[in-house]
Rosetta silent file (secondary structure, phi, psi, omega in degrees, C-alpha in Angstrom):
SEQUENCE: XXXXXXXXXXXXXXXXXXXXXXXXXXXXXXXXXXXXXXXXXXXXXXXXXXXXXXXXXXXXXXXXXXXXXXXXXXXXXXXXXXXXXXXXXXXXXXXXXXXXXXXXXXXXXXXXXXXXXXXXXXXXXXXXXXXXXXXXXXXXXXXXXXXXXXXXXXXXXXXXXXXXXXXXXXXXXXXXXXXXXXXXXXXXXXXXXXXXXXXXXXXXXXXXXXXXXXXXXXXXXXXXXXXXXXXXXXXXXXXXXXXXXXXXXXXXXXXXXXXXXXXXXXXXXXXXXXXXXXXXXXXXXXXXXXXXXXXXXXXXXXXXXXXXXXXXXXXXXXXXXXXXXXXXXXXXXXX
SCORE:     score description
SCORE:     0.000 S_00000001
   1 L     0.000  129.274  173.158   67.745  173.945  113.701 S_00000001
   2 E   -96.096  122.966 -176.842   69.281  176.962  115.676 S_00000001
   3 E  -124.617  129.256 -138.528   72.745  177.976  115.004 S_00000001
   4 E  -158.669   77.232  144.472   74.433  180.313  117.274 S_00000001
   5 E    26.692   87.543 -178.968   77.599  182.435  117.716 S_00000001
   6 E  -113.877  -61.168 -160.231   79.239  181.157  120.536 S_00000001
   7 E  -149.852  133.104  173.617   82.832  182.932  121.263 S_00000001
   8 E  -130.155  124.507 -171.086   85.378  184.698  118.565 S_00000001
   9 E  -143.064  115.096  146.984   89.000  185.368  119.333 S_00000001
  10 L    47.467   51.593  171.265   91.517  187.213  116.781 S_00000001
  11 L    85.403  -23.452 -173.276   89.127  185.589  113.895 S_00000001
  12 E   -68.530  103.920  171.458   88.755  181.863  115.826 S_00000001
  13 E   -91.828  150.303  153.402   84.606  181.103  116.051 S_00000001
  14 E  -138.385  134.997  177.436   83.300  178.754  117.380 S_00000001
  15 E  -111.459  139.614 -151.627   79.443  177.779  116.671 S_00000001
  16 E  -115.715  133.579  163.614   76.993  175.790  118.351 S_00000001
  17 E  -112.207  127.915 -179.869   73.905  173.964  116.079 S_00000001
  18 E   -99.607  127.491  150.947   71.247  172.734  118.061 S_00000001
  19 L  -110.605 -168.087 -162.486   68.258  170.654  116.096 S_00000001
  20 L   -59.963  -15.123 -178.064   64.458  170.103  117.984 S_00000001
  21 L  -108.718   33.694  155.608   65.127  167.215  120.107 S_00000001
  22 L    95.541   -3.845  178.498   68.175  169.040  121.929 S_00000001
  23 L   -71.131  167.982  167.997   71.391  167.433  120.230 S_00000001
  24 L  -168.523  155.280 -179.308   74.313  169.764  119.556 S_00000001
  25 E  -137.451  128.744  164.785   77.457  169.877  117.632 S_00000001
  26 E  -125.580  150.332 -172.569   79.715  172.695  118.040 S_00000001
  27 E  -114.520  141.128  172.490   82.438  173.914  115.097 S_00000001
  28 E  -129.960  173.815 -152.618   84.819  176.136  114.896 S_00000001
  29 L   -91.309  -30.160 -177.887   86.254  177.797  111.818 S_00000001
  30 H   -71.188  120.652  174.172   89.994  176.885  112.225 S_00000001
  31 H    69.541    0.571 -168.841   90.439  173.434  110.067 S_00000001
  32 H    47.995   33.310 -146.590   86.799  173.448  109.967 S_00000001
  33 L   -90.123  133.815  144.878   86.954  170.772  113.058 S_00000001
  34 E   -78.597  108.539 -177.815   84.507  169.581  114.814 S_00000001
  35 L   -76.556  -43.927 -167.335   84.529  170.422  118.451 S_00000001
  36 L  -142.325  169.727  137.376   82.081  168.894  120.621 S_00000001
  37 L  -169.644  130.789 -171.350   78.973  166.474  118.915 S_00000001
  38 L  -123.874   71.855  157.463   76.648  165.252  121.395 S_00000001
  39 L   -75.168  173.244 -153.015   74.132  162.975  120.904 S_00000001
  40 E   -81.862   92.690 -160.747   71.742  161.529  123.902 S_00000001
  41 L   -69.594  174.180 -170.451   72.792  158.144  125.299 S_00000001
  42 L   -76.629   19.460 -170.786   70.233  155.634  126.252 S_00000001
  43 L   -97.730  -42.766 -163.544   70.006  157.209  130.345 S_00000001
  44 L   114.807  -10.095  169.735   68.741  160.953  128.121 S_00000001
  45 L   -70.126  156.242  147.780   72.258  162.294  128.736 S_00000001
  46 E   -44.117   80.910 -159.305   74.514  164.132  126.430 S_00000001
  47 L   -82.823  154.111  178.122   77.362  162.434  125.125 S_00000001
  48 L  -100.191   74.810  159.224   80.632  164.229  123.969 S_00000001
  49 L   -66.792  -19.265  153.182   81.670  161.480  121.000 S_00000001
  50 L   -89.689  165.623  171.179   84.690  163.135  119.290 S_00000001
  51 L   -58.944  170.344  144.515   88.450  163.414  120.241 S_00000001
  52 L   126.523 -124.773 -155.256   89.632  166.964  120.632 S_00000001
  53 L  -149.291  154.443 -168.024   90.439  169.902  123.259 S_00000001
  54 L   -65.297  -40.443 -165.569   87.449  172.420  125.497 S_00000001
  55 L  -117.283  167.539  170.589   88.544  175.362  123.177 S_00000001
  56 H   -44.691  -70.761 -142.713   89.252  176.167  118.966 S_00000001
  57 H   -78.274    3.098  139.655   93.023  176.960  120.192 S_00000001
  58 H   -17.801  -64.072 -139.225   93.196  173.598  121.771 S_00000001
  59 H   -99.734   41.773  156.504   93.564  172.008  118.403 S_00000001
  60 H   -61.098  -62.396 -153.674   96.474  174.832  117.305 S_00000001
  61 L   -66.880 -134.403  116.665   98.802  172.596  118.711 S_00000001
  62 L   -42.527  131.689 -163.330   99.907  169.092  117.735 S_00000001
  63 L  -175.380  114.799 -177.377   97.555  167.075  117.282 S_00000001
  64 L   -27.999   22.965 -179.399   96.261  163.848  115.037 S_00000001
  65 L    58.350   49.290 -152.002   94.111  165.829  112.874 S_00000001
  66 L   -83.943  126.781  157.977   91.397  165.431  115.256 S_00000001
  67 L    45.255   28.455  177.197   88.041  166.103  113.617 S_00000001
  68 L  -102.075  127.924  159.729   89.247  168.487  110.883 S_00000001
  69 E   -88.038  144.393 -158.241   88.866  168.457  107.355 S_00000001
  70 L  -106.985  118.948 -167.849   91.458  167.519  105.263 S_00000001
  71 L  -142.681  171.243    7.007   92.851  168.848  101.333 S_00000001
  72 L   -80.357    2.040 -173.846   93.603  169.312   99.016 S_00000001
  73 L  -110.881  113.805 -178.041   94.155  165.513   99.460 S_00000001
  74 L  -112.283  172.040 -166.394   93.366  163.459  101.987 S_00000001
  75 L    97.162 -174.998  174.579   95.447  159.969  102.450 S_00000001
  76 E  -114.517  145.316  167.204   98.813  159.347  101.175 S_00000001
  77 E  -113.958  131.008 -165.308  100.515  160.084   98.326 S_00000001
  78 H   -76.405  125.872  173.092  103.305  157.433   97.639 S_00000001
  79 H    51.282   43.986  130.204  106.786  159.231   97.215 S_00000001
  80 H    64.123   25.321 -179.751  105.642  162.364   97.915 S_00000001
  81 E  -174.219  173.168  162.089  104.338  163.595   94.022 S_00000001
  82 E  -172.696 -179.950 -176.476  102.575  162.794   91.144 S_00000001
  83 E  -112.006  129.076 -104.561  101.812  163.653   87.447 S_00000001
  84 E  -172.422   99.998  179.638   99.401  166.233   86.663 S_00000001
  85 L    98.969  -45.247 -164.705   99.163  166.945   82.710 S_00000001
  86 L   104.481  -15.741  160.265  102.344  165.753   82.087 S_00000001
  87 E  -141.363  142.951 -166.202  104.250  167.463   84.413 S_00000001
  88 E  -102.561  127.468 -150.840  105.498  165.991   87.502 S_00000001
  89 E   -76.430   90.557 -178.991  104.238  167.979   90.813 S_00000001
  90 E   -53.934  155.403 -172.148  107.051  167.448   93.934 S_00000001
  91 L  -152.283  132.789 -171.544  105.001  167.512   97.549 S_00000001
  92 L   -63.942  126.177  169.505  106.496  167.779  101.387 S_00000001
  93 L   -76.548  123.480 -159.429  107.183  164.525  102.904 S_00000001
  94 L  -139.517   14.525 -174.370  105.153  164.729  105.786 S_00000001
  95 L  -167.821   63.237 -159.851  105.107  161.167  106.329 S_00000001
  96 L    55.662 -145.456 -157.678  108.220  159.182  106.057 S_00000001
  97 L   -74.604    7.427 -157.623  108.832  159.354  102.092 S_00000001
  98 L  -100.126  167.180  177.212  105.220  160.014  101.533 S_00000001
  99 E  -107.966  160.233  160.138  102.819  163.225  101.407 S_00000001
 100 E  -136.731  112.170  145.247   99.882  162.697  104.064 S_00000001
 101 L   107.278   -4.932 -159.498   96.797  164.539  104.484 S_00000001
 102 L   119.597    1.531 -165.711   97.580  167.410  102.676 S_00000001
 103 L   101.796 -147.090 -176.335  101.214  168.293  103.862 S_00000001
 104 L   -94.446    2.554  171.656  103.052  170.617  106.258 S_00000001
 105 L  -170.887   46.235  165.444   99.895  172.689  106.715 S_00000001
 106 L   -68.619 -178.458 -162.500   97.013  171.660  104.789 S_00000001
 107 H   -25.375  -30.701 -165.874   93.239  172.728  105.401 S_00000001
 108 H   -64.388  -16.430 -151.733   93.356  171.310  108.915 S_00000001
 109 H  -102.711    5.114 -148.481   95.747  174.487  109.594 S_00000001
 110 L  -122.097  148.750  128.913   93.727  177.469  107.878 S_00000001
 111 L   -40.011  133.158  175.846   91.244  179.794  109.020 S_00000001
 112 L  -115.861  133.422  165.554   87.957  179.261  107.333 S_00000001
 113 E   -60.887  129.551  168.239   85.278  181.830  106.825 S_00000001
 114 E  -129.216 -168.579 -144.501   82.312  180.535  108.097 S_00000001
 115 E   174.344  110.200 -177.097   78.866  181.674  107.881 S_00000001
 116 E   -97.503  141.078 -172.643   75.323  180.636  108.439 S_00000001
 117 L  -129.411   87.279  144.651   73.170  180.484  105.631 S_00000001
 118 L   121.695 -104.403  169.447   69.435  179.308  106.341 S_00000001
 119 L  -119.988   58.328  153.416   70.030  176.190  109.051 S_00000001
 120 L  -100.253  154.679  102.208   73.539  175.084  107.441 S_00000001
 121 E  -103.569  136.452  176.838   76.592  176.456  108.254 S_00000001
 122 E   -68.259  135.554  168.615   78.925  177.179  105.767 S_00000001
 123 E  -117.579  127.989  179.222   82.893  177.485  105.686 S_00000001
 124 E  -115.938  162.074  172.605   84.748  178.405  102.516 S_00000001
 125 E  -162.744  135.470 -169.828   88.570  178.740  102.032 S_00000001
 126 E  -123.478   99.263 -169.346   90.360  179.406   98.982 S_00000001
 127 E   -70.519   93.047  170.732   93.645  177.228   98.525 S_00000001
 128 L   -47.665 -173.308 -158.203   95.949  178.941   96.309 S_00000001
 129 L   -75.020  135.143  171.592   97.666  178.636   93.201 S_00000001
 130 L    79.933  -18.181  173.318  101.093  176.209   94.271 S_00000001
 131 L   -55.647   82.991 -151.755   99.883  176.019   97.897 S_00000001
 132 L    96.250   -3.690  165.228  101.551  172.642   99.118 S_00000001
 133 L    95.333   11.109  169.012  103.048  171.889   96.080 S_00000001
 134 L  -134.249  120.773 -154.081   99.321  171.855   94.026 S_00000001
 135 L   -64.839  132.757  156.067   98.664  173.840   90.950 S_00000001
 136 L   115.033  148.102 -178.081   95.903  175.867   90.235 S_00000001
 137 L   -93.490  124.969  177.064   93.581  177.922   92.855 S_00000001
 138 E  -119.177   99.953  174.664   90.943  175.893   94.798 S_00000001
 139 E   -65.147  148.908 -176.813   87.784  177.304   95.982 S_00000001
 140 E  -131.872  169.990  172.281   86.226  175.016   98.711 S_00000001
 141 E  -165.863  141.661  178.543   83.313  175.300  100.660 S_00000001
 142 E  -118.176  160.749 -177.323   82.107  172.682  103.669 S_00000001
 143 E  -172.558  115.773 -154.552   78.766  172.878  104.890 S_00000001
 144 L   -98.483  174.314  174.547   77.654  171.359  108.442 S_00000001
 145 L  -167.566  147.280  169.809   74.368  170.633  109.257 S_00000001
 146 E  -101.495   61.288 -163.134   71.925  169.062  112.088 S_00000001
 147 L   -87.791  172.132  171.055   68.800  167.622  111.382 S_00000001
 148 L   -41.032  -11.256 -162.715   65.699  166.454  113.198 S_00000001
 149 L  -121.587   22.974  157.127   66.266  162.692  112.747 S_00000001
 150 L    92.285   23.709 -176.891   69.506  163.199  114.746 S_00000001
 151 E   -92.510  119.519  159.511   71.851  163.280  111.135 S_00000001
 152 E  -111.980  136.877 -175.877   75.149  165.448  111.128 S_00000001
 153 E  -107.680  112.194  157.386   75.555  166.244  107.399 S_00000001
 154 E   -92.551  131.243  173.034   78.792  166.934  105.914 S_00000001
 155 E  -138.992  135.360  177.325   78.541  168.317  102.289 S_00000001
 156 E  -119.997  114.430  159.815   81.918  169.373  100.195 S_00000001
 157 E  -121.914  157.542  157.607   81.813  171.372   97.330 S_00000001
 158 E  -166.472  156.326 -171.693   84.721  172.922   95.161 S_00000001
 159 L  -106.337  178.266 -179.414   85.733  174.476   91.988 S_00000001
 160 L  -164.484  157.250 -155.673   89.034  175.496   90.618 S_00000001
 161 L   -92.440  -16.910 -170.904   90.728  178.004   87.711 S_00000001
 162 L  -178.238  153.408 -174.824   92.435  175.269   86.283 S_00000001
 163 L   -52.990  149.344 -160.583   93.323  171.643   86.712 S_00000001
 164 L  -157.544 -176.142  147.093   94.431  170.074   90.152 S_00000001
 165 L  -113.655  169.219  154.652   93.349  167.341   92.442 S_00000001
 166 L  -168.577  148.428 -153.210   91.321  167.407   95.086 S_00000001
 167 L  -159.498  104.896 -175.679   89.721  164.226   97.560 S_00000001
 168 L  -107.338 -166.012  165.551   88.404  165.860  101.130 S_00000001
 169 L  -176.692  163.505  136.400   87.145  163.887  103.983 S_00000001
 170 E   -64.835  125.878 -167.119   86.698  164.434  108.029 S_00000001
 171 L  -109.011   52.891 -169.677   88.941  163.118  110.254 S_00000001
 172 L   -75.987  164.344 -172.433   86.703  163.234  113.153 S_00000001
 173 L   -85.127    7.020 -156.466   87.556  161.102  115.916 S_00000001
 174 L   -36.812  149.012 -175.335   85.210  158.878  117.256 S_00000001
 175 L  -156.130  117.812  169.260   84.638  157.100  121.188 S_00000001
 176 L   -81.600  -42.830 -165.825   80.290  156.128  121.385 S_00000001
 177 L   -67.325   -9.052  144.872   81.185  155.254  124.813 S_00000001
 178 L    91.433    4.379  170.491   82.097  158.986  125.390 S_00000001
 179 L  -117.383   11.197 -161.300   85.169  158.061  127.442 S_00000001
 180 L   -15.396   74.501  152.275   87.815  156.996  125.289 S_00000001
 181 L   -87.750  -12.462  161.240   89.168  154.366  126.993 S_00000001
 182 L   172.356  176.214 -175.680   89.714  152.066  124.238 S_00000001
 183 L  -109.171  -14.657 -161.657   87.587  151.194  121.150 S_00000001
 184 L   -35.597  -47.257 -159.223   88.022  147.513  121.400 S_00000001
 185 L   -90.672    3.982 -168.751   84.585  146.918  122.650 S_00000001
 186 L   -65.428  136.829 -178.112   82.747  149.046  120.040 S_00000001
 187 E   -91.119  144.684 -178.118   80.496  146.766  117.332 S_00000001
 188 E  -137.234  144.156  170.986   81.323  147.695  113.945 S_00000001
 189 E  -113.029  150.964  125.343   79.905  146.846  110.634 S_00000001
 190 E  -156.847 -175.287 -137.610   80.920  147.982  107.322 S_00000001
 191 L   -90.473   33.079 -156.591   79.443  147.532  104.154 S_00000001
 192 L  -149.426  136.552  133.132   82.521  146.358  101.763 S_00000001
 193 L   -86.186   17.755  174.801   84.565  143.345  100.645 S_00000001
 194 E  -140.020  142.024  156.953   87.814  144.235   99.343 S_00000001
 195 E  -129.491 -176.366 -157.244   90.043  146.632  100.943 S_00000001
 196 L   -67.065 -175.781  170.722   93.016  148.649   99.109 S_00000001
 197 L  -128.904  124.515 -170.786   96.271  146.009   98.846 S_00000001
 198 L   -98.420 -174.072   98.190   98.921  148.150  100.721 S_00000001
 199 L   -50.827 -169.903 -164.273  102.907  148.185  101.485 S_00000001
 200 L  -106.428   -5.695  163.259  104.263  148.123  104.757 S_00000001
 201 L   -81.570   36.338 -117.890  104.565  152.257  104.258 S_00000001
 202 L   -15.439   17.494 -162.593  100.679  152.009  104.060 S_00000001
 203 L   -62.833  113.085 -178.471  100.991  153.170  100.383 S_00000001
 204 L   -70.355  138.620  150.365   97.847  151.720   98.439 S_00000001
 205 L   -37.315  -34.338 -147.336   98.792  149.853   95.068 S_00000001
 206 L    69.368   18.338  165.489   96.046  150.269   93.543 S_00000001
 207 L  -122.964  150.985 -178.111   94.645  146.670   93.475 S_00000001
 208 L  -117.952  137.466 -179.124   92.385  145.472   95.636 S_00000001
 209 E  -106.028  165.590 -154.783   91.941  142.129   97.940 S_00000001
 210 E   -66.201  114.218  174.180   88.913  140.020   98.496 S_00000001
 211 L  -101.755   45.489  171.964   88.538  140.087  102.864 S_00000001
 212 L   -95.846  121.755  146.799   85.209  137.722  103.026 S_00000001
 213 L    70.693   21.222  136.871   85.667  135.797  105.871 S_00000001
 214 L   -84.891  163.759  165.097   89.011  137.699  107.155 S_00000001
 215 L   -49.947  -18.538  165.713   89.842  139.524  110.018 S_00000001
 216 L   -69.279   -9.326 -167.811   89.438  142.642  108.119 S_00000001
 217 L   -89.333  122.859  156.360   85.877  141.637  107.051 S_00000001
 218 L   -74.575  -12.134 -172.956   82.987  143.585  108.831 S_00000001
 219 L   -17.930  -60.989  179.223   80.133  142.560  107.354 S_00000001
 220 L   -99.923  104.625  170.632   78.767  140.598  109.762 S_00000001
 221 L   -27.422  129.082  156.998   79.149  143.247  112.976 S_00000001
 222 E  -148.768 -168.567  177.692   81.370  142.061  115.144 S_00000001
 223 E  -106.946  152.580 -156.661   83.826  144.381  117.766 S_00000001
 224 H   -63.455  -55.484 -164.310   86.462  146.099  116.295 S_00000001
 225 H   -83.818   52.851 -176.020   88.697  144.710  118.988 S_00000001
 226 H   -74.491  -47.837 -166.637   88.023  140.690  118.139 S_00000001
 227 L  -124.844    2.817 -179.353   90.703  140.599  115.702 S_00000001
 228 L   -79.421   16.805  169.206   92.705  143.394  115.901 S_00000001
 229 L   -93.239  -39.298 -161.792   95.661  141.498  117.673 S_00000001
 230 L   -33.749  139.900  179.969   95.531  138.965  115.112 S_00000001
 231 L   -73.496  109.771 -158.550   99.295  137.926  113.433 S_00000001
 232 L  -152.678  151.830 -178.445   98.756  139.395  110.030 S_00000001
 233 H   -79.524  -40.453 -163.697  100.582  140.988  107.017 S_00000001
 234 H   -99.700    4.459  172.319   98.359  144.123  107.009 S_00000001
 235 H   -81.786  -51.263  173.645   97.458  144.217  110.702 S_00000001
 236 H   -79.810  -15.719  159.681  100.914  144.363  111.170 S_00000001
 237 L   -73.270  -26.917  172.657  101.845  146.869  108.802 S_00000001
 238 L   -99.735  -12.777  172.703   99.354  149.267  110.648 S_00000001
 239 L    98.906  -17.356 -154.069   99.764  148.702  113.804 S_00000001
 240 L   131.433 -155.162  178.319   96.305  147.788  113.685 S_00000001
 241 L   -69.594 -165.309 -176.675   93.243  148.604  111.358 S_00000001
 242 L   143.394   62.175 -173.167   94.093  151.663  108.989 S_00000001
 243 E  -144.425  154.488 -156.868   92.937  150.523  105.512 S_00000001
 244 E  -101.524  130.045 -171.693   90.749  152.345  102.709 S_00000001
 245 E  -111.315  129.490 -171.377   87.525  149.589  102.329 S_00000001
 246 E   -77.187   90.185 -167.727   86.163  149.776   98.650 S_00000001
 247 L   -71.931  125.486 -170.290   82.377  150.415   99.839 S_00000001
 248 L   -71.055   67.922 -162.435   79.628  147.987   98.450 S_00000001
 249 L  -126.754  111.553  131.559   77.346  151.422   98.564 S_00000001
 250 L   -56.926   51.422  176.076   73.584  151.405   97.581 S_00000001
 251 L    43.546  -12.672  176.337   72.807  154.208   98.580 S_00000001
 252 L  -117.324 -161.862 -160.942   72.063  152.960  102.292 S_00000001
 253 L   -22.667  115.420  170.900   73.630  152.268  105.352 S_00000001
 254 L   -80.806  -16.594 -156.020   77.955  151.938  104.564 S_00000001
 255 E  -173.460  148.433 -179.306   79.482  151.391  107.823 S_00000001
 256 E  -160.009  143.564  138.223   77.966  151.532  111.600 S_00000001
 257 E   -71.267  129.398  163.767   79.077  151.864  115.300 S_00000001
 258 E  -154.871  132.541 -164.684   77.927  150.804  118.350 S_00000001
 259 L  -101.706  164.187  167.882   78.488  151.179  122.029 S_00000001
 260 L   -85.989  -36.401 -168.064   76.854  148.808  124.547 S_00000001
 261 L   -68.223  -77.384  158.161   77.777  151.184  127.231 S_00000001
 262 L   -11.630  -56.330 -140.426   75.995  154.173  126.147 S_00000001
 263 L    77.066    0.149 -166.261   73.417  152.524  123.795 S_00000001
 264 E   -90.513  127.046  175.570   74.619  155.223  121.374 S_00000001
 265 E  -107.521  149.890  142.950   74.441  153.766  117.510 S_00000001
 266 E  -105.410  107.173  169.306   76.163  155.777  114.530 S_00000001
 267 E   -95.792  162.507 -159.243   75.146  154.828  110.887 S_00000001
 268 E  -118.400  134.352  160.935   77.507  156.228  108.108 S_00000001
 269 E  -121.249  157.318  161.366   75.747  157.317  104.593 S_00000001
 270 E  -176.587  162.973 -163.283   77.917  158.551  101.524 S_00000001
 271 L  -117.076   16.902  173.172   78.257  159.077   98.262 S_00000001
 272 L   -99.206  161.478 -157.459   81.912  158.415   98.171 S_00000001
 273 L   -82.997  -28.462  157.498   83.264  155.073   96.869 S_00000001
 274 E  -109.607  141.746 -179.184   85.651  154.265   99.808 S_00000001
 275 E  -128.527  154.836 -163.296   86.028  154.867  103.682 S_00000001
 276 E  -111.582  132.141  142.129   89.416  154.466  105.198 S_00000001
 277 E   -58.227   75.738 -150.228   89.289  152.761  108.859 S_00000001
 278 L   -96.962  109.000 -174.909   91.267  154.267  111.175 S_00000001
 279 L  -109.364   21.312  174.052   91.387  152.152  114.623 S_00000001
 280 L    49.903   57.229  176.071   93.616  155.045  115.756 S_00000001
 281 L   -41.921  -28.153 -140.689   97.107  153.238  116.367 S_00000001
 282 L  -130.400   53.787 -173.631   99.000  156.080  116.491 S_00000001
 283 L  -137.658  124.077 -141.920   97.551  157.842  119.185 S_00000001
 284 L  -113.444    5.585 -165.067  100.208  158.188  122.059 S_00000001
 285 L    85.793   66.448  153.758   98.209  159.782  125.665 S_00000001
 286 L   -74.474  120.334  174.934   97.924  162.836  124.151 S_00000001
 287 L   -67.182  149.174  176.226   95.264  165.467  126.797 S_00000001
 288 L  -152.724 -138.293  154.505   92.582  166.826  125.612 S_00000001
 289 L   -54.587  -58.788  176.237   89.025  166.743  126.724 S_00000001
 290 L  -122.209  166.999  168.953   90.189  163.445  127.562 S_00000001
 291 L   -86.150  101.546  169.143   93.179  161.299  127.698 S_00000001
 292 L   -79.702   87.458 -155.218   93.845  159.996  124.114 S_00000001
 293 L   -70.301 -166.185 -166.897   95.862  156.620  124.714 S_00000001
 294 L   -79.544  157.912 -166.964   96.401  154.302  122.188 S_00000001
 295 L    21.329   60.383  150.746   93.339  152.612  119.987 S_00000001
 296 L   -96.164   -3.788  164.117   90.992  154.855  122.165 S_00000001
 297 L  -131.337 -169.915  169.559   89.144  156.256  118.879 S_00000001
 298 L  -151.996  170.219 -156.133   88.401  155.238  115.625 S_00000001
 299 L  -122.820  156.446  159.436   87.966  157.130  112.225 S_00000001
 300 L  -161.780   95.780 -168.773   85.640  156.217  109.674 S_00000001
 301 E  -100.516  123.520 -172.173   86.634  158.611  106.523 S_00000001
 302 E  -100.400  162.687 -174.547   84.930  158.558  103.841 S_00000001
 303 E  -172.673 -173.475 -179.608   86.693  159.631  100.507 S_00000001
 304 L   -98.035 -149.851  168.852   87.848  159.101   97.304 S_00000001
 305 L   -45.218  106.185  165.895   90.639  156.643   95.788 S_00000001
 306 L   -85.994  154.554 -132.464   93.830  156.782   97.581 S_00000001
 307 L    35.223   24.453 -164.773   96.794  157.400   95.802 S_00000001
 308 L   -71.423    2.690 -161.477   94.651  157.269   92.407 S_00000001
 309 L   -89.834  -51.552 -151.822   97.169  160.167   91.324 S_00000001
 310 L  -107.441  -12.980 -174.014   99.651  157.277   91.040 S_00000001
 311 L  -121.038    6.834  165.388   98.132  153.833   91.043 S_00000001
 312 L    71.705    8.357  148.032   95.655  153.782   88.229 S_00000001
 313 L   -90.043  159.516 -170.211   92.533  153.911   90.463 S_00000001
 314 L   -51.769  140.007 -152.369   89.808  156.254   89.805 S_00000001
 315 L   -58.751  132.113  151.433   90.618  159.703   89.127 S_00000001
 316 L   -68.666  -14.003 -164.938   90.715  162.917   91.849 S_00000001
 317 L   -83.333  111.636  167.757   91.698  164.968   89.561 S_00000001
 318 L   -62.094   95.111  178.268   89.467  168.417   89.209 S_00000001
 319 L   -77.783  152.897  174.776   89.638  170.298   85.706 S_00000001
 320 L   -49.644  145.673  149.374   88.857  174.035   85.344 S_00000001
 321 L   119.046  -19.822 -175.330   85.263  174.108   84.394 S_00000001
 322 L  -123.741 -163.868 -170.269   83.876  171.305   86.742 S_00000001
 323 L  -152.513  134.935  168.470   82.950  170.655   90.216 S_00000001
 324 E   -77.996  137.330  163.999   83.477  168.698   93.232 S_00000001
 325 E  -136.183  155.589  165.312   80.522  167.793   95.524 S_00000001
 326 E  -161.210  162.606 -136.918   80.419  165.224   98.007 S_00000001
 327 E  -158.930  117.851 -171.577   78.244  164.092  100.664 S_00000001
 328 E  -162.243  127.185 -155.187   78.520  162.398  104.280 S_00000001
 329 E  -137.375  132.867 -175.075   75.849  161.811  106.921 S_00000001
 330 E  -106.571  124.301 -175.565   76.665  160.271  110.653 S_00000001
 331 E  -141.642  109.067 -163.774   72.965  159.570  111.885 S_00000001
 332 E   -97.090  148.333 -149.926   72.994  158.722  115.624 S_00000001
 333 E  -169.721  153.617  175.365   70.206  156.327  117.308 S_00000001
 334 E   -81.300  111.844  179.953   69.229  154.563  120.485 S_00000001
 335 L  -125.144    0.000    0.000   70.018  150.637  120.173 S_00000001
């Protein structure tokens, strides 16, 4: 894989990784975003499949967390705290009464050092102690990668001086049909039969319900927009999909995409327990690269328990001494 310098402004990079059959992804170090990733549609062209803006300082501005990774939390935290310890940690409502994503400036906002180290590149950033309302200093490091069998690899690791939480994910953007005119017609699988059981602030409980043989159930591919009109309690709380699906994950495929138009497939691997489904609801005509109207992309994040700070699902929480890793692989194909 070749990895390459492309342009640096007042600290902003941006870098392009090429592997042997000619794909590319380019990154840039602000939020640690994904910029461009192009696999080869079934004509041999060069598809552009995330959301986002031609330059890094595009995605300064407002903007839906396009393709960025997100801490120290990603999700919501219901009512805007938790307890940590024994003592309880206050957090910026950044989402009606709620914390989201990390706050008024989490990771998506930071400069990251980045760095190529053999054919990875790395980005590290080191969240301080109290930064966002969360105790204890947290080194991170991301690490992108391109291989030969057309897989972009996300890997997270991070340590910390003393106990915290921490839950990352990518909020990349997706459109296979490379035009994001809607998502409706995309086929989607995923791998899971329960999804969280939510409020109408999307706040998970921390119980989960059975979706075999609902409109939320993918199992059996079908396109995302079949049912996403449907009259529903949690369809209607979102606006559309948005819900974290408790992944049935064997180590193989979790979740898959497909465009007809293209021919472009994505399969999702990970080694996290849940991916939250994002049919992008809340996306308003914003310009970019493209115009991003409403349901023109979809998300497919994988992570850990959301809200587990507060709802008795399994723990996020990082103690001094140990370490997060996680693992997420998008592997793109001709269909």
């Amino acid at each position: 894989m070749e990895i390459k310098l492309l342009k640096e402004s007042d600290g902003v990079e941006l870098y392009r990784l090429k592997n042997s059959n000619g794909m590319t992804a380019t990154i840039t170090n602000y939020g640690a975003r994904i910029v461009t990733l192009c696999p080869f549609d079934k004509n041999g062209n060069a598809v552009d499949v995330v959301a986002g803006f031609d330059t890094p300082q595009g995605f300064m501005g407002d903007n839906p967390y396009f393709n960025a990774v997100i801490g120290r939390v990603c999700n919501r935290i219901g009512g805007a705290k938790f307890t940590l310890n024994g003592k309880e940690y206050p957090l910026f409502k950044n989402d009606g009464n709620n914390h989201l994503h990390g706050g008024k400036e989490g990771f998506d906002r930071k400069l990251w050092k980045a760095y190529v180290n053999g054919e990875n590149l790395t980005l590290e950033y080191v969240s301080s102690d109290m930064e966002e309302g969360y105790p204890s200093t947290l080194a991170v490091k991301v690490t992108y990668s391109l291989d030969d069998e057309n897989g972009f690899n996300v890997s997270y690791e991070a340590t910390t001086d003393g106990d915290t939480l921490c839950s990352l994910t990518n909020h990349a953007y997706f459109n296979l049909d490379g035009d994001f005119k809607t998502n409706h017609n995309h086929l989607i699988f995923i791998k899971s039969h329960q999804i969280s059981d939510i409020d109408a602030e999307l706040i998970p409980s921390g119980k989960n319900t059975d979706i075999t043989g609902t409109v939320y159930d993918f199992t059996v591919p079908k396109k995302l927009g079949k049912d996403i009109k449907a009259d529903d309690k949690y369809l209607n709380f979102g606006g559309g999909y948005d819900f974290n699906y408790i992944l049935d994950n064997d180590g193989g495929i979790v979740a898959s995409a497909y465009s007809s138009v293209t021919g472009i497939n994505m399969d999702v691997y990970t080694d996290r327990p849940c991916m939250q489904f994002y049919s992008g609801n809340f996306l308003d005509g914003l310009q970019g690269k493209k115009t991003y109207g409403h349901q023109s992309a979809f998300c497919m994040e994988t992570q850990g328990y959301p809200n587990a700070v507060n709802n008795g699902y399994p723990s996020i929480e990082l103690k001094k001494g140990e370490k997060y890793s996680a693992k997420t692989r998008y592997v793109f194909s001709i269909k």
